[in-house]
N, C-alpha and C positions, 0 to 999 in steps of 0.2 A: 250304771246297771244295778248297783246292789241296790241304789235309793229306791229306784221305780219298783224293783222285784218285791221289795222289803213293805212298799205301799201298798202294790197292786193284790200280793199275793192275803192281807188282811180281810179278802172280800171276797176273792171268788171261790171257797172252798162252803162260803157260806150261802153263795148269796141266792139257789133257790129253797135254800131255806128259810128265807128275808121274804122271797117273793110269794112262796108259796101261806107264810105267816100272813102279809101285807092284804094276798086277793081272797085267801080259801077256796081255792081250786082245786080237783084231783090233780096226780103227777103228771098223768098223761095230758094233761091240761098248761099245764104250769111250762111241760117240757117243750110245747110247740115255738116259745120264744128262744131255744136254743137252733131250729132249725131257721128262724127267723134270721138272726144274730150269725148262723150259717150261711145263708143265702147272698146277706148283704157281703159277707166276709168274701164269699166264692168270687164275687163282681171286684171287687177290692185285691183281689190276690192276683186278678189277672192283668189287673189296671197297676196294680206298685212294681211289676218290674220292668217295663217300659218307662215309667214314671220311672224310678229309680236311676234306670241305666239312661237316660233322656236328661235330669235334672241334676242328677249327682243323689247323693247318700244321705248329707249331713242335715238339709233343711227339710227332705221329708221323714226324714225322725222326728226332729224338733216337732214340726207339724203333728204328725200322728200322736205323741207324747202328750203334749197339751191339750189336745185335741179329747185322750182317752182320761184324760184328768177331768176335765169337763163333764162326761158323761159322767163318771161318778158321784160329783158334785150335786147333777140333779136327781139321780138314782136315790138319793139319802129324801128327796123330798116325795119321790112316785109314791102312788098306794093303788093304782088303776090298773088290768092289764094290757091298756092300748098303750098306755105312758111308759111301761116296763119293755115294751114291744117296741117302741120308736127310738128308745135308750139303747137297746141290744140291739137294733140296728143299726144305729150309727157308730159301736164298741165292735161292731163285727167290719166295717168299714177300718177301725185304725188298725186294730191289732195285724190282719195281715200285713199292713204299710210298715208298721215298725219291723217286723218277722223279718219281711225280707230285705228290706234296705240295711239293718244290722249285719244280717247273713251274708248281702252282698258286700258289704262294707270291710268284713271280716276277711274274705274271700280275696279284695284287692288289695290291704296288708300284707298277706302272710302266703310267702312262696309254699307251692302246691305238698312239697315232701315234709313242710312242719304242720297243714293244718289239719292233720287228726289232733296233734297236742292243742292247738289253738281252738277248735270246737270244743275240745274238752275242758279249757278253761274259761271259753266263754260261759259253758254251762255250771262251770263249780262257781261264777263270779252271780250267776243266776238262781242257784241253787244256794249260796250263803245268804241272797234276799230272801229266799222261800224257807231257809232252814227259821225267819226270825219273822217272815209278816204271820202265817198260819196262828201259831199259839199268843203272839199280841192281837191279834184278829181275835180271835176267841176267847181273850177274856174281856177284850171292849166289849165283843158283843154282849156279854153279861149285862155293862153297864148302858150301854146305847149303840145302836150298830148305827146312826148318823156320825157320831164319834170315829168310829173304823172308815167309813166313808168320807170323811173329810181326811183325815191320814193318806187313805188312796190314792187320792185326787192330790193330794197336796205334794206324794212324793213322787206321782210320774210328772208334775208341773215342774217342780224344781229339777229334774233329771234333764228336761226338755229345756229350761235356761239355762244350765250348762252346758250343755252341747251348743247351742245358740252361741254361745259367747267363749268357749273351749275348745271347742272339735275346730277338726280344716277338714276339708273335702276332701274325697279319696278317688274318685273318679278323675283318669286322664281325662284333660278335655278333648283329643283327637278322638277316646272313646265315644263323651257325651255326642260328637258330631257323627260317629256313624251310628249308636244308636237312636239319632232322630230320623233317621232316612231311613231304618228297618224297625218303625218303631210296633207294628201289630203283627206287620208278617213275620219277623221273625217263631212268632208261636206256632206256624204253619214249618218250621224245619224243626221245633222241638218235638212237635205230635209227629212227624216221621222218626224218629227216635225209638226205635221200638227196644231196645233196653232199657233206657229210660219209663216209657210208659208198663214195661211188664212190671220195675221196681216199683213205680206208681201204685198203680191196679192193687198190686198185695200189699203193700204198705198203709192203705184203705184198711185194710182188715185188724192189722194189730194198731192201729191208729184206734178205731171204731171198741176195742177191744179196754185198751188205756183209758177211753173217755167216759167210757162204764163208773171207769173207778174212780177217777177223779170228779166226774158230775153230779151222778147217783148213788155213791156211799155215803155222803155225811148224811142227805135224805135218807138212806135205808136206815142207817145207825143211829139218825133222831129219830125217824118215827118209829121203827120195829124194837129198838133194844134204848131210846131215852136216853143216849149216850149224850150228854149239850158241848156244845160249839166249844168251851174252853176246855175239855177233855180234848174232843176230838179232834182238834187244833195238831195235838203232837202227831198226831198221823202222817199227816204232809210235813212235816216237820222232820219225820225222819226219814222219808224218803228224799230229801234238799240235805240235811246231815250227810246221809249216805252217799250224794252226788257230792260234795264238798269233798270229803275225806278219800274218794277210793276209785274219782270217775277218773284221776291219770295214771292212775295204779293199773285198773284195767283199759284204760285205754293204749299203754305200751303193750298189754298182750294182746290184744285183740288186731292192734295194728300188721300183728305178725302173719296175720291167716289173712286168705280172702274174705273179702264182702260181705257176699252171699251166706255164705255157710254159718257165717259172725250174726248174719241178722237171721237167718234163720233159728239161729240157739235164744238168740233174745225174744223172738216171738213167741215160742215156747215157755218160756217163762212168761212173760206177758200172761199166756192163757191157766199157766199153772196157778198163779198170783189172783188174778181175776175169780176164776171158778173155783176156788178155793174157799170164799167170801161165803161163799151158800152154803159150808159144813160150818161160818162159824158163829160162836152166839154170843157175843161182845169185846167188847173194848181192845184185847190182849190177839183176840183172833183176826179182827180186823188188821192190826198193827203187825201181824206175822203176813198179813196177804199182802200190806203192803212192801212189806221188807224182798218178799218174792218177785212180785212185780219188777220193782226198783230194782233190781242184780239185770234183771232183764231192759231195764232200759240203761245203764251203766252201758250194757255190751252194744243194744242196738242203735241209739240216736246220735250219738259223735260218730258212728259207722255211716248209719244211712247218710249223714250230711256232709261225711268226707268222701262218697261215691258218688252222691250230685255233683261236690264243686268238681269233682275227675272227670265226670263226665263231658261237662258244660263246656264250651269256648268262652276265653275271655271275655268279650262281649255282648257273651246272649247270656252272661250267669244270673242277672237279676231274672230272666224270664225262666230261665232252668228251678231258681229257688221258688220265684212264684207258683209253676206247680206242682211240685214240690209240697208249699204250704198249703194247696187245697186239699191235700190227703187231710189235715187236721179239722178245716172244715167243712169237708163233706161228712168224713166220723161225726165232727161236732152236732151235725144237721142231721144225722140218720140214727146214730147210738143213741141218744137219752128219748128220743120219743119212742123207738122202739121197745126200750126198758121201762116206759113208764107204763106203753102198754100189756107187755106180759106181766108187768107189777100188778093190773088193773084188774087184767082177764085173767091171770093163770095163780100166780103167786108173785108176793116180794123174791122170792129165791130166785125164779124164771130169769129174772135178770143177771146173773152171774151164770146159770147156762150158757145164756147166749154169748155171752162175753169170752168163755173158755173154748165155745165152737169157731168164733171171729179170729181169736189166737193162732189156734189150731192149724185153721185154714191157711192163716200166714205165713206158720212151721211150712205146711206141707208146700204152699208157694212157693219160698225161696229154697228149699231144698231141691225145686225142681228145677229153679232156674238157675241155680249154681248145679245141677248134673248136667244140665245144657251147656252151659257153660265150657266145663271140666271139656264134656265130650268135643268142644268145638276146639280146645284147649288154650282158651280165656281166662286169664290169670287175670283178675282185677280184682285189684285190691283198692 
């Protein structure tokens, strides 16, 4: 995990920065290959957890792994935007595949009353790769971002032959055989699920809200304020520090309250963090939005992901996480084009508006479905 985090993460904090260098496109131009890179990924997310729960865990990692190493390999050679477009689609194809067959993976380990700590050091094991690819990312990029690109590719390759030749599979097989006999309907009892889909539905929002920040700031903060790649390297850098050092810390308190109310406070932050970015005017102000942010996903994503596996039955978890992961890319697919075009049409700031209303909206979601809740007197935690 640390290998691939520690590869992957050297590249994507930059890379429409690469591509918008590479074509000379406007953002709102540039950003259509992230709905692209969405699209494919949506089809991908619905398909890895039948896959998943059908084949087992351990060889559609590998697969997807290698698979996302590849893409970066020839990313370092594109300069076109149909080549950039064919790339991001087949990177929106893995990544859900790895998402969930780890989630589920994680999920068939670790009995149900440890894994809020086990989400949470899945992501401190995820976040010590991302506290060190971002700022080596950023000063290759100095020297050559084909350099950073072959790094990429190289450490989710080798992450992908250890698993191959390390890992055992974690799927019973009595499982793999009932999930071949319910292998698409099953999605037809998770969409009756209507708790499920209401945590869905808003988690879209502060999804949508995060992707702001992570897609569209190093763009705002190279082109508005000239901030370059190995400064802004430490941005994401302290937001993976910050999950490293304090996401079990907060994650024993958080574990103490319900759900809802847990992810309701993190959304708010979310949108605090976000809309913040618009009052500030370099380097020192960015790096406090992010700090805001990040307290806010501390609280909410080992919550949201220990409410899924509580929700799920054993055997439909791969298809409960698969969507699950489309919350990130439908955000993925709907958030950065819409910031590229109030960037386009209104102002560079317009984009952090909308980010803090996307938040907001989230706040006010799970506060209502945790007083539903309350009133029905549903304790889930």
């Amino acid at each position: 995990m640390l290998i691939s985090t520690t590869g992957s993460s050297m590249i994507w904090p930059f890379l429409l920065i690469y591509i918008k260098g590479q074509v000379n496109l406007p953002l709102s131009t540039i950003t259509i290959l992230t709905t692209i890179n969405a699209t494919s990924g949506l089809i991908s997310a619905l398909l890895a957890g039948p896959i998943t729960d059908r084949l087992g865990r351990k060889w559609v990692l590998v697969f997807s792994l290698i698979g996302n190493g590849l893409v970066y390999l020839f990313m370092s050679q594109a300069s076109t935007l149909p080549a950039f477009a064919i790339l991001m689609a087949f990177s929106g194809i893995f990544n859900p595949v790895y998402r969930v067959s780890s989630d589920a993976m994680l999920a068939d380990l670790i009995p149900p009353d440890r894994r809020p700590d086990a989400y949470a050091l899945l992501r401190l094991s995820n976040n010590a790769g991302i506290s060190l690819g971002p700022s080596m990312g950023g000063l290759l990029t100095v020297l050559s971002y084909s350099v950073a690109f072959y790094f990429a590719a190289g450490g989710l390759i080798l992450y992908g032959l250890l698993l191959a030749f390390l890992a055992y599979e974690t799927l019973p097989p009595q499982t793999t055989v009932q999930a071949f006999t319910r292998t698409f309907r099953g999605y037809l009892d998770v969409l009756r699920d209507r708790p499920f889909l209401s945590f869905v539905s808003t988690f879209i929002l502060v999804q949508m809200s995060g992707v702001l920040m992570w897609v569209l700031l190093p763009v705002y903060a190279h082109d508005q304020f000239q901030i370059p790649e190995s400064q802004y390297g430490l941005i994401p850098t302290t937001n993976a520090l910050m999950v490293v050092f304090f996401q079990v810390f907060v994650t024993k308190i958080t574990r103490r309250y319900r759900a809802l109310p847990v992810m309701a406070v993190g959304s708010l932050l979310y949108a605090l963090g976000v809309g913040s970015v618009a009052l500030g005017e370099g380097f020192i102000a960015f790096w406090l939005s992010m700090v805001i942010m990040t307290v806010g996903e501390l609280i909410l994503m080992p919550t949201a992901s220990t409410y899924v596996a509580h929700l799920a039955p054993a055997d439909m978890r791969g298809r409960y996480m698969s969507i699950s992961g489309l919350t990130w890319n439908i955000a993925y697919g709907i958030a950065p084009p819409a910031g590229g075009y109030l960037s386009d049409q209104i102002s560079p700031q317009a984009i952090w508006i909308g980010g803090l209303l996307a938040g907001f909206s989230a706040f006010m979601g799970y506060s209502f479905l945790a007083r539903q809740n309350r009133d029905k007197g549903i304790n889930q935690k």
